[in-house]
Each structure stands twice: as C-alpha cells, then as structure tokens.
C-alpha angles and dihedrals in degrees: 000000000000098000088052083051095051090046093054093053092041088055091047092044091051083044097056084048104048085044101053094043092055086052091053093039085053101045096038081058086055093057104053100037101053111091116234120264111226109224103175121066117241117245118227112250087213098107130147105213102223116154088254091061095043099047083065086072096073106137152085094239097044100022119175116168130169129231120182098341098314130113115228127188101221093166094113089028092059096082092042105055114124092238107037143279099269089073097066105030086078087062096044095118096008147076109285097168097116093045087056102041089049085038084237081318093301094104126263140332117249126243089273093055090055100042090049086043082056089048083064093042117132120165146311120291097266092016134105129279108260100188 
C-alpha cells in the first residue's frame, strides 16, 4: 500500500511541475513576442539652439548650458560631476562659459573634464541640434 501512496504523490508532484513549466514557458513567449507601445511622444531633432530654447532646459532633470558658443546636454551628467551637483544646476538654460573657463574661479578644468564636457556636446548656439 505504501508503494501505491508514494507513486501518487510522485505523479502530483511531476504534474505540478509539468503544469507550472508550460505556464512559465507560455507566458515567457507573451512577453517577447509582443512589440513595445511607445507612450511618450518623440520629439523632433529639428531644433534651432537659440538662448531662448535653451533656456527652456533649466532644470536638473532636463539641464542645457552653453560654453563657448556651444550648446551641451548636461541632463545624465548632472549626478556624476566630481564636485556635486549643485555646481552645475545655476548654468542649466544659461551661459555657463565663464564658470567653465575659471573653473568657478578655482582655475581650469583638466583634460578629463574637457573631453567629458565634448561626450554632451549638441550642437552650436544658432545651429542645429546634432543629437
């Protein structure tokens, strides 16, 4: 009787297994071969970068400065600058060319600083967006 007992749990136990494979095989399938929704609208990259544009960009969470004429998107370097934050949020949608230059009147800022200043490059004052 014992060995009719261990086989019936041995079967419902395979069953709950098999079952619950298939359901994570299925909706595994649902998930990858549904195509993305796009729920935010896509901005045109046709955008002339005059100061009033990019004084739009004011903020921490949406950040544009100037530097010599050129236009940088600061917006994902924000979080990650050396000295905080709070040094760069003043610039977002201004001029920030003298802070950069004085390095906020603490000298200059070294070769790393200018070659992560040209990754958020996008575009010339009055020019077109690049990127």
């Amino acid at each position: 009787m014992n060995i009719k007992k261990e086989l019936m749990w041995g079967l419902g136990i395979t069953l709950i297994v098999v079952a619950l494979t298939v359901y994570y095989i299925i909706n595994f399938q649902n998930k990858t071969t549904k195509k993305p929704t796009i729920t935010t609208p896509i901005k045109s990259e046709n955008v002339t970068l005059t100061t009033s544009e990019i004084d739009k960009h004011n903020l921490e969470s949406d950040c544009w400065f100037i530097v010599e004429n050129k236009v940088y998107d600061a917006t994902s370097y924000i979080s990650s600058h050396p000295r905080g934050q709070q040094l760069l949020v003043p610039y977002c949608g201004g001029d920030a060319t003298e802070a950069y230059q004085t390095k906020g009147g603490e000298g200059t800022h070294s070769q790393k600083a200018n070659d992560d200043l040209t990754t958020l490059y996008i575009g010339d004052l009055n020019g077109q967006k690049t990127k």
